[in-house]
C-alpha positions as CSV (number, residue, x, y, z in Angstrom):
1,X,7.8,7.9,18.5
2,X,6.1,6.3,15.7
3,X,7.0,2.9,16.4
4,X,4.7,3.7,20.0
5,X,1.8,4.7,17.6
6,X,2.2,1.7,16.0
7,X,1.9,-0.6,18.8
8,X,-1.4,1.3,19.8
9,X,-3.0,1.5,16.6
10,X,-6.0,-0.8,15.9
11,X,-6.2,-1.7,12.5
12,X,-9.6,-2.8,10.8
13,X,-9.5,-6.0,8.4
14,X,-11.1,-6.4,4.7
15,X,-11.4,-8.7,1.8
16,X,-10.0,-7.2,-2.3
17,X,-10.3,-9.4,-4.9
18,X,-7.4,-8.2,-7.7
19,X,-8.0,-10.4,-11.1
20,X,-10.2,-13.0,-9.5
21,X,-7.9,-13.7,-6.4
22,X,-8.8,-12.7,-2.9
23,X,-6.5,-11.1,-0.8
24,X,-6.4,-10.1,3.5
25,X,-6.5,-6.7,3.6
26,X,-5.5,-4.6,6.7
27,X,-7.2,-1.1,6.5
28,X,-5.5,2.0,6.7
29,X,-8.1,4.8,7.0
30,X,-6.5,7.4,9.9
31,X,-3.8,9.7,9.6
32,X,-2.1,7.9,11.9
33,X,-2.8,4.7,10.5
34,X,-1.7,5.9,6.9
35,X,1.1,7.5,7.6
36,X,2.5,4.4,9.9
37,X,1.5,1.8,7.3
38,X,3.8,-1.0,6.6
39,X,6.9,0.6,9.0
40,X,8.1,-1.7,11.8
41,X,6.5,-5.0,10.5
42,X,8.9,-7.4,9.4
43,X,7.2,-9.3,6.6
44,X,3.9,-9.6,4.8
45,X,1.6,-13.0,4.4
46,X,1.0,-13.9,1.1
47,X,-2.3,-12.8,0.0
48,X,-2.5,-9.9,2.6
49,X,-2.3,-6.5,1.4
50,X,-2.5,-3.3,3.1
51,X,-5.2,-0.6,1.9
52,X,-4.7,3.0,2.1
53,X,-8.0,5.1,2.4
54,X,-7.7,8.5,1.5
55,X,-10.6,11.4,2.3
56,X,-10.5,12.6,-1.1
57,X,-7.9,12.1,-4.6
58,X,-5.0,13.2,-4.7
59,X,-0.8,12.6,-5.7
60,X,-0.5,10.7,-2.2
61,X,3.2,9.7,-2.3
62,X,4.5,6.4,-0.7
63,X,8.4,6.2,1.0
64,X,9.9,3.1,2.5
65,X,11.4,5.0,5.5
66,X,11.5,2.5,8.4
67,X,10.7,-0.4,6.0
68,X,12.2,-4.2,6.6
69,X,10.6,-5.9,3.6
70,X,9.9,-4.9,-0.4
71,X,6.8,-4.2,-1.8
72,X,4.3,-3.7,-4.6
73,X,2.1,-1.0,-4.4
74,X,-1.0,-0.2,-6.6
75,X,-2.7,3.2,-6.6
76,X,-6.3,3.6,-7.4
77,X,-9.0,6.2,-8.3
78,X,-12.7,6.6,-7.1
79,X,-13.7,3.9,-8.8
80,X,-11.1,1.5,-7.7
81,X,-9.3,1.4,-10.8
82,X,-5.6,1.0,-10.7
83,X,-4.0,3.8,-12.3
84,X,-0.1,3.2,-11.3
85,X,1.7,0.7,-10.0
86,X,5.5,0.6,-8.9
87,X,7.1,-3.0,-8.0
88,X,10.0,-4.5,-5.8
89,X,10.4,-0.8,-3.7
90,X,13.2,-1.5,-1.7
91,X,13.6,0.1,2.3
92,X,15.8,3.1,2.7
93,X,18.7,2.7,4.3
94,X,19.0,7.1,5.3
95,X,15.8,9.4,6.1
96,X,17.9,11.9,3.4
97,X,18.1,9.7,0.3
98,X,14.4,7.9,1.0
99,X,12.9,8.5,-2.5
100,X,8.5,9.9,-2.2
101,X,6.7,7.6,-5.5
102,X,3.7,9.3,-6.4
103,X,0.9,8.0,-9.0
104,X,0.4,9.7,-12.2
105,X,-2.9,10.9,-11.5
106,X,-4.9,11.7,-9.0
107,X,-5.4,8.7,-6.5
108,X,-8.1,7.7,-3.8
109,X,-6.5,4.7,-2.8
110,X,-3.4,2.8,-2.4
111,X,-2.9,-1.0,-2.1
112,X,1.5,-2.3,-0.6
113,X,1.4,-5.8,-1.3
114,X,4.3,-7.9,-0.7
115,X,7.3,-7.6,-3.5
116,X,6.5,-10.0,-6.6
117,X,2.9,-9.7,-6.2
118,X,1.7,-8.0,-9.1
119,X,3.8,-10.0,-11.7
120,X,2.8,-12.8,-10.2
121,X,-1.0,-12.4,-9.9
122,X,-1.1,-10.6,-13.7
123,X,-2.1,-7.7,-11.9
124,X,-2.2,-4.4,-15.1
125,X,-3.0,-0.7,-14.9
126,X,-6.4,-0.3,-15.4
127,X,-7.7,-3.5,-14.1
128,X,-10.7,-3.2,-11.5
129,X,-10.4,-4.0,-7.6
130,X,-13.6,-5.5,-6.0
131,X,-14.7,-5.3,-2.0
C-alpha cells in the first residue's frame, strides 16, 4: 500500500549547503511524504539528500523498513543545527527486528544522505545547515 503512495506522491526540490558544499535536496514535508521517505528507491545521487520537515521538535525516530540502499542521516533543531547524526544505517531485512534511531534531543528536522556522506564531507554535530 505504501509503495502506491509513493508512486503518487509529488515531491518538492531544495538546495542545503552542509560545510560549504551544496547538495539536491528532495523535500519531505507531509505525513505521507515523511513517513514514505527514502523506501522503494534504489539508490541516492551523490550530493542529493532528502529533508524531513517536521511541524514542530520532537524525538522523530528513523527505521530503514523497506530500504535498498545505506544511509547517513543528520537530525537538526529550529535553528538548523545538527544535533545527532548516525552513519552507514543498513536496510532491515524483518519488519520485527527493524531498529527506530532517534536524536538525542529534540529535533525539527532530519537530513538521509547517502552512506559515507558525512565522513566524507567533514560533516560534525553542531555544524550549521544553510537554505
Amino acid at each position: 500500500m505504501l509503495k502506491y503512495f509513493y508512486k503518487h506522491q509529488k515531491y518538492s526540490e531544495g538546495k542545503v549547503r552542509i560545510n560549504g558544499k551544496e547538495f539536491r535536496t528532495i523535500i519531505a514535508d507531509s505525513p505521507m511524504k515523511r513517513m514514505i521517505g527514502l523506501m522503494f528507491r534504489n539508490s541516492m545521487k551523490e550530493n542529493t539528500c532528502m529533508l524531513f520537515i517536521f511541524p514542530s521538535e520532537g524525538r522523530h525516530g528513523i527505521w530503514m523498513q523497506n530500504m535498498s540502499f545505506a544511509i547517513d542521516v543528520l537530525w537538526l533543531d529550529k535553528d538548523s543545527k545538527i544535533i545527532h547524526t548516525e552513519e552507514r544505517l543498513q536496510p532491515c531485512n524483518s519488519f520485527w527486528n527493524c531498529k527506530t534511531y532517534v536524536p538525542e534531543k529534540d529535533a525539527k528536522y532530519i537530513i538521509e544522505m547517502k552512506a559515507g556522506a558525512i565522513k566524507k564531507n567533514k560533516i560534525k554535530k553542531g555544524s550549521k545547515i544553510r537554505t
